[in-house]
C-alpha positions as CSV (number, residue, x, y, z in Angstrom):
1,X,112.9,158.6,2.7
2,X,114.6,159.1,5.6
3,X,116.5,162.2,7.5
4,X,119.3,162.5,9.0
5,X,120.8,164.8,12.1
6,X,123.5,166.8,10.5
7,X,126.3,166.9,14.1
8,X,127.8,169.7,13.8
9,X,124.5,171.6,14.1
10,X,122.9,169.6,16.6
11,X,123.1,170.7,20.1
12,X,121.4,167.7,22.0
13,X,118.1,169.0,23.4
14,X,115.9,166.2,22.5
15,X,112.7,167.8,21.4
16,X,113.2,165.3,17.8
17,X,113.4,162.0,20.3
18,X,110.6,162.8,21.6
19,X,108.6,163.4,18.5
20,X,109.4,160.3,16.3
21,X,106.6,157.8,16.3
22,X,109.1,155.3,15.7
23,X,111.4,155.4,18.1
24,X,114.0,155.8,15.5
25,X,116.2,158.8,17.6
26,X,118.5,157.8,19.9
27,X,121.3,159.6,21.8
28,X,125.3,158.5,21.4
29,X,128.2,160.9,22.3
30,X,126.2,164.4,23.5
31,X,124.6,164.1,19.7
32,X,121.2,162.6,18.0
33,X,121.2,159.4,15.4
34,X,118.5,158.5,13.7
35,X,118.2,155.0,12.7
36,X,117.8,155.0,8.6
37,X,116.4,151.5,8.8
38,X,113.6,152.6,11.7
39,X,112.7,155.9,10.3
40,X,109.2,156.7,8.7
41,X,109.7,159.5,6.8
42,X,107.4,161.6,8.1
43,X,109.7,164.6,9.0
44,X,108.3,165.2,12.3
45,X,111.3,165.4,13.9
46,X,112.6,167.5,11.7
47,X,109.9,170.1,12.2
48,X,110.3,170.6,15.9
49,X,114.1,170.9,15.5
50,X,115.3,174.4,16.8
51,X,118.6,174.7,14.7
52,X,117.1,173.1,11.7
53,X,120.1,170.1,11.9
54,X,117.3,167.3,10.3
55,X,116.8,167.1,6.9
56,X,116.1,164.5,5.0
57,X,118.9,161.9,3.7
């Protein structure tokens, strides 16, 4: 399954890019995406996050 960045919580410091083995974080508009059809599922982004604004979708 995969997550998603919720935007309102997000506050852009790219410690999930960095993590995703799949390249499936990207930055657009001072916020994170992450590409549903790229994403593993693995929730390693989401465990790094420091607001908690990835869960899964």
């Amino acid at each position: 399954m995969a997550y998603k960045i919720t935007a309102d919580t997000c506050i852009n410091c790219g410690a999930c890019e960095g993590e995703c083995p799949a390249g499936a974080i990207t930055e657009a508009d001072d916020k994170r995406t992450i590409n549903a059809d790229t994403c593993l599922g693995c929730g390693a982004c989401a465990s790094v996050c420091p607001v908690e604004a990835i869960s899964e979708a």
